[in-house]
C-alpha positions as CSV (number, residue, x, y, z in Angstrom):
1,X,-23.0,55.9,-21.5
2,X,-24.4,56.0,-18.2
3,X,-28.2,55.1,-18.1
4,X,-30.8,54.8,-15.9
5,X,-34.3,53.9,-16.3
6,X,-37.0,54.7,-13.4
7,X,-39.7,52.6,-13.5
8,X,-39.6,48.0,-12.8
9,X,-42.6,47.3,-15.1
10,X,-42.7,46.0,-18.7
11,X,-41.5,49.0,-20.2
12,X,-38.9,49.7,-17.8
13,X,-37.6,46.2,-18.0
14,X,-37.4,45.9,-21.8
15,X,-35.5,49.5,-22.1
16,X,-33.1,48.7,-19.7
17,X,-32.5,45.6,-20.8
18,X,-32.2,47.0,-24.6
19,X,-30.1,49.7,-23.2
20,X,-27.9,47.3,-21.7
21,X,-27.4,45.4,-24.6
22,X,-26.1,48.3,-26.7
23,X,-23.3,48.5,-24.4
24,X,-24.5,50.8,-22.3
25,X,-23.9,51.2,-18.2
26,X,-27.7,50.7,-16.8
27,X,-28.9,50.7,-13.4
28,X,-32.8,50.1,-13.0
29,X,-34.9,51.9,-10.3
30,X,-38.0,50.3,-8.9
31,X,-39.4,51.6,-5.2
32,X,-41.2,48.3,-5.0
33,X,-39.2,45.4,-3.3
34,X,-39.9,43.5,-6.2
35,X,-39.7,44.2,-10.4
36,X,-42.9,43.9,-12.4
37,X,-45.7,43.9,-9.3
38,X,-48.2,45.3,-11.9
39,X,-47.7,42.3,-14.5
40,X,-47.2,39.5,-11.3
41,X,-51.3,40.5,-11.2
42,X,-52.7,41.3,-14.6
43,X,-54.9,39.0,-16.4
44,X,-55.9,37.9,-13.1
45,X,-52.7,36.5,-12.5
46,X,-52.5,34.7,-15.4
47,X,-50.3,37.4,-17.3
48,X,-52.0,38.2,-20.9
49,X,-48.5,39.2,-22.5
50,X,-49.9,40.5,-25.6
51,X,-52.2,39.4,-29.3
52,X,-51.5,37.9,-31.9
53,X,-53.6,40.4,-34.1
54,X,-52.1,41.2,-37.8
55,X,-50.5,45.3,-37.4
56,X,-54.1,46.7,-38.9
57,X,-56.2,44.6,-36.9
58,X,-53.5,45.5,-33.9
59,X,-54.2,49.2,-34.4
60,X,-57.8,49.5,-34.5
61,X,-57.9,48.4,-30.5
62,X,-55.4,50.9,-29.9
63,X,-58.1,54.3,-28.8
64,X,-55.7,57.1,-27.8
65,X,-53.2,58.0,-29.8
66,X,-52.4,55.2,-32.7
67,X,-50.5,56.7,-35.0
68,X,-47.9,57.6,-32.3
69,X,-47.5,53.9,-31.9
70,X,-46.3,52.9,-35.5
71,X,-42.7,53.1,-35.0
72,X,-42.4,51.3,-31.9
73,X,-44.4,48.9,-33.0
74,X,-42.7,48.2,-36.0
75,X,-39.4,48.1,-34.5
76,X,-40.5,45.6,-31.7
77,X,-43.8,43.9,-32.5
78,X,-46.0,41.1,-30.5
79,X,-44.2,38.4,-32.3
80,X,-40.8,39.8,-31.5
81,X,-42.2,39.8,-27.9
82,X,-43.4,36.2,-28.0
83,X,-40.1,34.9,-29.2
84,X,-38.3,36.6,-26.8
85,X,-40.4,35.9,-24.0
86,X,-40.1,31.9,-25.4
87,X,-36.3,32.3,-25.7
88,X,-36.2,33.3,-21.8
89,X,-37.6,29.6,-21.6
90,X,-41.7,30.5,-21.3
91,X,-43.6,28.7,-23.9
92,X,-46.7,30.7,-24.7
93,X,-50.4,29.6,-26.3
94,X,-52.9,32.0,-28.1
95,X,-56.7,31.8,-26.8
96,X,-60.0,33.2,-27.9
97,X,-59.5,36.8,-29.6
98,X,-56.0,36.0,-30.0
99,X,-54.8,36.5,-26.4
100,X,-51.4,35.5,-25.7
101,X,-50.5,33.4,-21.9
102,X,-47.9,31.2,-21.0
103,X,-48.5,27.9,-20.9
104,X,-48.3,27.6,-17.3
105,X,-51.5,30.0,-16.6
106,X,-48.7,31.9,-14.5
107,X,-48.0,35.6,-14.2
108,X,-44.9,34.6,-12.4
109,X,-43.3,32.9,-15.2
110,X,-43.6,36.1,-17.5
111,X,-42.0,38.0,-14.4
112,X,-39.3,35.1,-14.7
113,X,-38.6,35.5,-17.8
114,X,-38.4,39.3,-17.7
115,X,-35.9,39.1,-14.9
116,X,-34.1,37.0,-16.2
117,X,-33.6,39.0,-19.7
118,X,-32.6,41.9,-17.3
119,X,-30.2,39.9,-15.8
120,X,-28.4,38.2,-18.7
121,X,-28.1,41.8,-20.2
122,X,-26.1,42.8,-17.1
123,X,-28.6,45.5,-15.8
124,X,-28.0,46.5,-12.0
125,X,-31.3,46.8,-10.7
126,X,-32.0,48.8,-7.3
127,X,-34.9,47.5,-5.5
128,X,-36.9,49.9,-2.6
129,X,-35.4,53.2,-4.8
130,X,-38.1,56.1,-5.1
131,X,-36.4,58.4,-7.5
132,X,-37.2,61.9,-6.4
133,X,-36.7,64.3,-9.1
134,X,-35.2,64.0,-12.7
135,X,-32.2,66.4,-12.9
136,X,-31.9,68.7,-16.2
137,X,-29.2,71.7,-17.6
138,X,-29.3,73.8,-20.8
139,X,-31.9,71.2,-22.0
140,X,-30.8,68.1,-21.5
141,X,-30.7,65.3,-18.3
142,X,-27.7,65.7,-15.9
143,X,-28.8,63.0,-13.1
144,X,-31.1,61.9,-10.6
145,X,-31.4,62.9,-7.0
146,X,-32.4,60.2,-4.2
147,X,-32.9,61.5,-1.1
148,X,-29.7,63.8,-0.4
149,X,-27.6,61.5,-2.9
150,X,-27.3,63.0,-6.8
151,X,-26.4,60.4,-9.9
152,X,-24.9,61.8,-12.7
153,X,-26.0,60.0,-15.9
154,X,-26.3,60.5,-19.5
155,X,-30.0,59.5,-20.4
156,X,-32.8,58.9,-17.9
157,X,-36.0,56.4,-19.6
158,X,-39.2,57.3,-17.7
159,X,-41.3,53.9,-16.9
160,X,-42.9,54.6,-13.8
161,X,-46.4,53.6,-15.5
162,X,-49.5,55.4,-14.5
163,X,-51.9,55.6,-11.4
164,X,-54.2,52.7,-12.0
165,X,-53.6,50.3,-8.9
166,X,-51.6,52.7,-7.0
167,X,-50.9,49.7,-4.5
168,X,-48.7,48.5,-6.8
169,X,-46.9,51.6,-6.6
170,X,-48.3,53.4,-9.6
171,X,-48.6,56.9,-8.5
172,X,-48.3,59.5,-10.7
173,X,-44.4,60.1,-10.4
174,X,-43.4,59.7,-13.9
175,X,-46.3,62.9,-14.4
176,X,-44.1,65.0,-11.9
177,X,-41.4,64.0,-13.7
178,X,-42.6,65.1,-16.8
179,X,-43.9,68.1,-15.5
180,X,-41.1,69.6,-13.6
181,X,-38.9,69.4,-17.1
182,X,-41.6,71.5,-19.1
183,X,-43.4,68.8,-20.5
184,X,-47.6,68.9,-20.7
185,X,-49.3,65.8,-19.3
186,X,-52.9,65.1,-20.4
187,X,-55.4,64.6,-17.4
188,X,-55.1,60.6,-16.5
189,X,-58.7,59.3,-16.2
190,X,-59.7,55.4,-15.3
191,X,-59.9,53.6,-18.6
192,X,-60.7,49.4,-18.6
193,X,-62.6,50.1,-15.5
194,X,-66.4,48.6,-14.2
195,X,-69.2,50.5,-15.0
196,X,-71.7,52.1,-12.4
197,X,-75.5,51.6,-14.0
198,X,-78.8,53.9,-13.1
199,X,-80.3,50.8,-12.7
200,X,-80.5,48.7,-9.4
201,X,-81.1,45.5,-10.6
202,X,-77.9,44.5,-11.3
203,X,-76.9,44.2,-8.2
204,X,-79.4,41.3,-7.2
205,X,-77.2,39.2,-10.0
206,X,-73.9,40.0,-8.4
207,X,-71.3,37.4,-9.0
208,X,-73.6,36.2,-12.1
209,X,-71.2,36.0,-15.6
210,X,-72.6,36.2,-19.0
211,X,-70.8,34.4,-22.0
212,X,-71.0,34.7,-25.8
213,X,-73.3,37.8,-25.7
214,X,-72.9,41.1,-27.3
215,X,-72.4,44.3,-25.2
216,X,-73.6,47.4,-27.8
217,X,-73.3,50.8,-26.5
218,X,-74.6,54.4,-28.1
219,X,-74.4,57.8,-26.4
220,X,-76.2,61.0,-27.5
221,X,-77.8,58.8,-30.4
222,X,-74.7,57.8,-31.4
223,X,-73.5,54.1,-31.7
224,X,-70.5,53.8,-30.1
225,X,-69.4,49.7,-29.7
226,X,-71.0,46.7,-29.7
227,X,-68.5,43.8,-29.3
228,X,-69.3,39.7,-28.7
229,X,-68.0,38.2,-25.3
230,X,-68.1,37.8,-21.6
231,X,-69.6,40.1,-19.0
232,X,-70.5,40.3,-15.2
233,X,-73.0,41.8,-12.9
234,X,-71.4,43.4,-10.0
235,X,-73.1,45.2,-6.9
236,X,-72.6,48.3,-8.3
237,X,-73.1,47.6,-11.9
238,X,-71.4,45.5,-14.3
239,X,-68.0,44.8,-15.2
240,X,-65.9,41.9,-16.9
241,X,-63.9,41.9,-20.4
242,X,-66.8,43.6,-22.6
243,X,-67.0,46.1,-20.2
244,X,-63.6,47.1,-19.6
245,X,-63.3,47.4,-23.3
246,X,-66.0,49.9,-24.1
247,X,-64.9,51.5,-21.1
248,X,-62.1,52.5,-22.5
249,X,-64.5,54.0,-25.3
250,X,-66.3,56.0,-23.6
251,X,-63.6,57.4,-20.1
252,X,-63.9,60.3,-19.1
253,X,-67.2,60.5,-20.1
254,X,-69.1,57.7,-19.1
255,X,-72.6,58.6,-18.0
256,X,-76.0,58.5,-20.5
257,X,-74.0,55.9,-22.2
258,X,-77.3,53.9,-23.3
259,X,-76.3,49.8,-23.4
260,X,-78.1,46.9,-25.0
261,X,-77.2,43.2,-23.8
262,X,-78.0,40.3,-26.4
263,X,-78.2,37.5,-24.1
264,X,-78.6,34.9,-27.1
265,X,-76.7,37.1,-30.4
266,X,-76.5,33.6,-32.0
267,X,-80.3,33.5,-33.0
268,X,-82.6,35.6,-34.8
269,X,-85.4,37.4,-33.1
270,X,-87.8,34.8,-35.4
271,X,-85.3,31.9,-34.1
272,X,-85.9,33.1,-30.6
273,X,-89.3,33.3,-30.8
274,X,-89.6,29.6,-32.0
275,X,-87.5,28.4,-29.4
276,X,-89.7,30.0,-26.8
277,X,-93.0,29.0,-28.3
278,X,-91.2,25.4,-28.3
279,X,-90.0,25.4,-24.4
280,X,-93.5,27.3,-23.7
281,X,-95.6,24.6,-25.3
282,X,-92.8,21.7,-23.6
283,X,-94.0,23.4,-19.9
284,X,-97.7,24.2,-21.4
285,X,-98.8,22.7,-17.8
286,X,-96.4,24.9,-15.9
287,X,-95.8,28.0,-14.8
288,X,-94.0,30.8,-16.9
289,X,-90.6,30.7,-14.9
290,X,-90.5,26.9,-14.5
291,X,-91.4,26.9,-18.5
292,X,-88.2,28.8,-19.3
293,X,-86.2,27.7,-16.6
294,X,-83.6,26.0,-19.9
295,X,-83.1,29.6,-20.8
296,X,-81.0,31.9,-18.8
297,X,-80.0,31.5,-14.9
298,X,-82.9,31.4,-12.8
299,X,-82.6,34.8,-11.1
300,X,-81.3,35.9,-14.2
301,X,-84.3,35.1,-15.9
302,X,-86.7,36.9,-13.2
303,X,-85.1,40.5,-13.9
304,X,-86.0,39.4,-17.9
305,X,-89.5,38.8,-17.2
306,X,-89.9,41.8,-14.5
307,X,-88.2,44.0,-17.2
308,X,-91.0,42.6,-20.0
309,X,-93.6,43.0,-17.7
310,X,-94.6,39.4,-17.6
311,X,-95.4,37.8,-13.9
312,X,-93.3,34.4,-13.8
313,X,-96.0,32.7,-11.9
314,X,-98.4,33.2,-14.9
315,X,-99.3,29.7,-16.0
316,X,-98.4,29.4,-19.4
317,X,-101.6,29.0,-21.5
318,X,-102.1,32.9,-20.2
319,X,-99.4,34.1,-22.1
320,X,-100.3,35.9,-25.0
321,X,-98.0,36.9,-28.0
322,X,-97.7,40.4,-27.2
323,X,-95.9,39.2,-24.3
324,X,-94.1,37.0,-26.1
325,X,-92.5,39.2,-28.1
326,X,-92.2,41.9,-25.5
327,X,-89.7,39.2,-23.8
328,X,-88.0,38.4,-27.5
329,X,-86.8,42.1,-27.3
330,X,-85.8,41.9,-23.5
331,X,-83.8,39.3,-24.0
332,X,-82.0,40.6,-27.3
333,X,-81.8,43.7,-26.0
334,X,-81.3,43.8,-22.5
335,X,-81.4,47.4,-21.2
336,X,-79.2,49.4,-18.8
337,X,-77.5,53.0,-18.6
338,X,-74.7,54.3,-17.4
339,X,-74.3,56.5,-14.3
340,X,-70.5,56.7,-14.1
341,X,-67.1,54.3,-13.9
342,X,-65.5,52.8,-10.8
343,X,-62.3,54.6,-9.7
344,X,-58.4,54.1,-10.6
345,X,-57.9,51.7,-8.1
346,X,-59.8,49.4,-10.0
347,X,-59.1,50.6,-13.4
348,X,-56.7,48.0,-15.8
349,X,-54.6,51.4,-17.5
350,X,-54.9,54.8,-17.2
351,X,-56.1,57.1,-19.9
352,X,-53.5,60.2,-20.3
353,X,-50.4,61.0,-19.2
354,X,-47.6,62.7,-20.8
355,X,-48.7,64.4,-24.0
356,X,-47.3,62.3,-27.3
357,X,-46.8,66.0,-28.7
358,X,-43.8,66.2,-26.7
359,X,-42.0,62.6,-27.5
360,X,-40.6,61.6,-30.4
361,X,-42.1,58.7,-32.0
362,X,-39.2,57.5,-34.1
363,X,-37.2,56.8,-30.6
364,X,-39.1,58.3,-27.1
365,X,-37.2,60.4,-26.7
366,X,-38.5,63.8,-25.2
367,X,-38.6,67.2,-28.1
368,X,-37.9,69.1,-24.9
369,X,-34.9,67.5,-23.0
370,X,-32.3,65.9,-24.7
371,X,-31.4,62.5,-22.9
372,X,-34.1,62.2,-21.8
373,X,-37.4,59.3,-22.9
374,X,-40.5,57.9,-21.9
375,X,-42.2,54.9,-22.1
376,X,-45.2,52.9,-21.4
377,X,-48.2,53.4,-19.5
378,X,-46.7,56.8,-18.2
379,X,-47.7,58.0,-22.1
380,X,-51.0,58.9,-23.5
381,X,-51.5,55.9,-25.1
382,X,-53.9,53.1,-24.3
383,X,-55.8,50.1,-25.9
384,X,-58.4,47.6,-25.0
385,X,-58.5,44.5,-23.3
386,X,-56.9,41.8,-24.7
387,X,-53.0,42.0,-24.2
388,X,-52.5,45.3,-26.1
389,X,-51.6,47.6,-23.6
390,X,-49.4,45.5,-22.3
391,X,-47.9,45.5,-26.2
392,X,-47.6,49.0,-25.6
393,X,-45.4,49.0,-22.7
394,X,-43.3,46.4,-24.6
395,X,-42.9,47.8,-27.6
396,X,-42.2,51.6,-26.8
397,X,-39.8,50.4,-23.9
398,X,-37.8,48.5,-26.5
399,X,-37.4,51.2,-28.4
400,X,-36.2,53.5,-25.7
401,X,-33.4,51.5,-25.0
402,X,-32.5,50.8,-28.5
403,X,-32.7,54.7,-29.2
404,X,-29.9,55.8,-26.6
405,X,-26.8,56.6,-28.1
């Protein structure tokens, strides 16, 4: 059979490489001059392939659309991934909350790898291709057109990923695609984007990054997430791994999302309070600010005692316990709200895309047109941080190619 698969990223790699394998005639389309541009810069270029998470645990960081996942990931799961990946000669390490790199700290080596299983599987792969429109008869794909030139083929895989970090050439064609052969496409939203707060204050701690604290998050009354990790201040807000992660909780409807930062989650509010009465009464000769100064970063520690209403310069014998433990809270529950998310050119994945209604989830391929499957970030499926989505793209571009027959 004659195959081709539209899209250079993980997904698109791994189904034509699959496709390949099976015997199949495959010709890969990317309109970048380069495959995988999207994974060269995710994990801030350090590539976080996947996690190491058990299926259940795998599944509950999965937010749109789990169930639809199942079959791909049982048929190609992160440890098939990671021994492929390793058999393409990239050893891989696992890191805090089971986050899978290389070895190397280099996206480029993934890339490598991928290239190189695309190679060895005898793909032809046509760099600087935009693929214009998906060609369908009586229900099932006939071809491609490129400029004035039609392909014939017998099954087309969609992997032209979504519209986050359109620079990388993500721009909504797989939707058009999708939508021009009668398929529905859920609205695509920015999820594992920065958040924009009410509050001004963040932005006099830009640059500042907050570890081991725990990011909770309710909205109308409702608790929504709270999660232990890293986070940053930003000029516009706050962003980082905790954040991109309850963004993807709460996109597409972002704003009133009350948050509570606990800048020290491994002590008590009693255990807090002793440790400041002990610095306090360390400094007793000293002003508030200097007193504390062991605590938190210094400008860090000025919005803290703004927000409790304490004046740093307050010699320390003038603070009373009512203050104290005005600050105790502050500090364990560190107040902001959120006005809105930054756009898809900043966002990690997009939420939405083409409608899992219409895809079989036993092999990706469409209900609608015969031929004719989808895979990866162009589907409305998505994940947190953490090397799931990109498990995604893996796993339901493996099964793609392996369904095409």
């Amino acid at each position: 059979m004659i195959v081709f698969v539209i899209g250079g990223g993980p997904a698109g790699m791994f189904a034509a490489a699959n496709a390949a394998q099976n015997g199949h005639h495959v010709t890969l389309f990317e309109r970048n001059e380069k495959l995988g541009k999207k994974l060269y810069i995710t994990g801030k270029g350090r590539c976080n392939v996947t996690n190491v998470a058990e299926r259940d645990a795998f599944f509950d960081r999965v937010l749109r659309n789990p169930r639809f996942l199942y079959s791909a990931f049982s048929h190609f799961d992160n440890k098939a991934l990671m021994q492929r990946i390793e058999h393409a000669g990239v050893p891989l390490k696992t890191e805090r909350g089971g986050r899978v790199f290389p070895v190397s700290d280099k996206s480029s080596d993934i890339l490598r790898a991928c290239e190189k299983i695309v190679r060895d599987a005898g793909v032809t792969v046509r760099l600087n291709t935009r693929v214009d429109e998906v060609l369908t008869q009586d229900g099932a794909v006939r071809g491609i057109r490129i400029g004035g030139e039609t392909l014939p083929c017998d099954a087309i895989v969609v992997a032209t990923g979504g519209i986050s970090y359109p620079q990388t050439g993500s721009t909504g064609d797989g939707y058009a695609f999708a939508r021009a052969t009668g398929h529905m496409v859920e609205e695509p939203t920015a999820s594992l984007v920065p958040l924009v707060t009410e509050e001004d204050w963040p932005r006099e701690l830009a640059g500042v990054t907050l570890k081991n604290v725990t990011l909770t998050a309710e909205k109308k009354n409702k608790f929504v997430f709270s999660e232990l990790g890293e986070m940053l201040f930003a000029h516009f807000g706050i962003s980082g791994p905790l954040v991109l992660s309850l963004s993807g909780v709460i996109a597409g409807q972002p704003a009133g999302t009350r948050l509570a930062i606990d800048l020290k989650p491994a002590l008590t509010r009693e255990q807090l309070d002793a440790r400041l009465l002990r610095d306090l009464q360390e400094g007793a000769r000293q002003q508030v600010k200097t007193a504390l100064h062991a605590l938190l970063p210094q400008r860090l520690l000025e919005i803290v005692l703004e927000l409790s209403k304490i004046d740093g310069s307050l010699p320390v014998g003038q603070l009373n316990k009512a203050m104290r433990l005005r600050l105790v809270e502050t500090l364990k529950a560190l107040p902001l709200t959120v006005s809105g998310a930054r756009g898809l050119n900043e966002a990690v994945v997009t939420r939405g895309g083409v409608t899992v209604k219409d895809v079989n989830a036993s092999t990706m391929e469409s209900k609608r047109v015969k031929g004719l499957f989808f895979a990866g970030e162009v589907l409305d499926l998505d994940a947190t941080t953490g090397g799931y989505n990109l498990q995604i793209a893996w796993s339901t571009g493996a099964l793609a190619g392996d369904s095409i027959f």
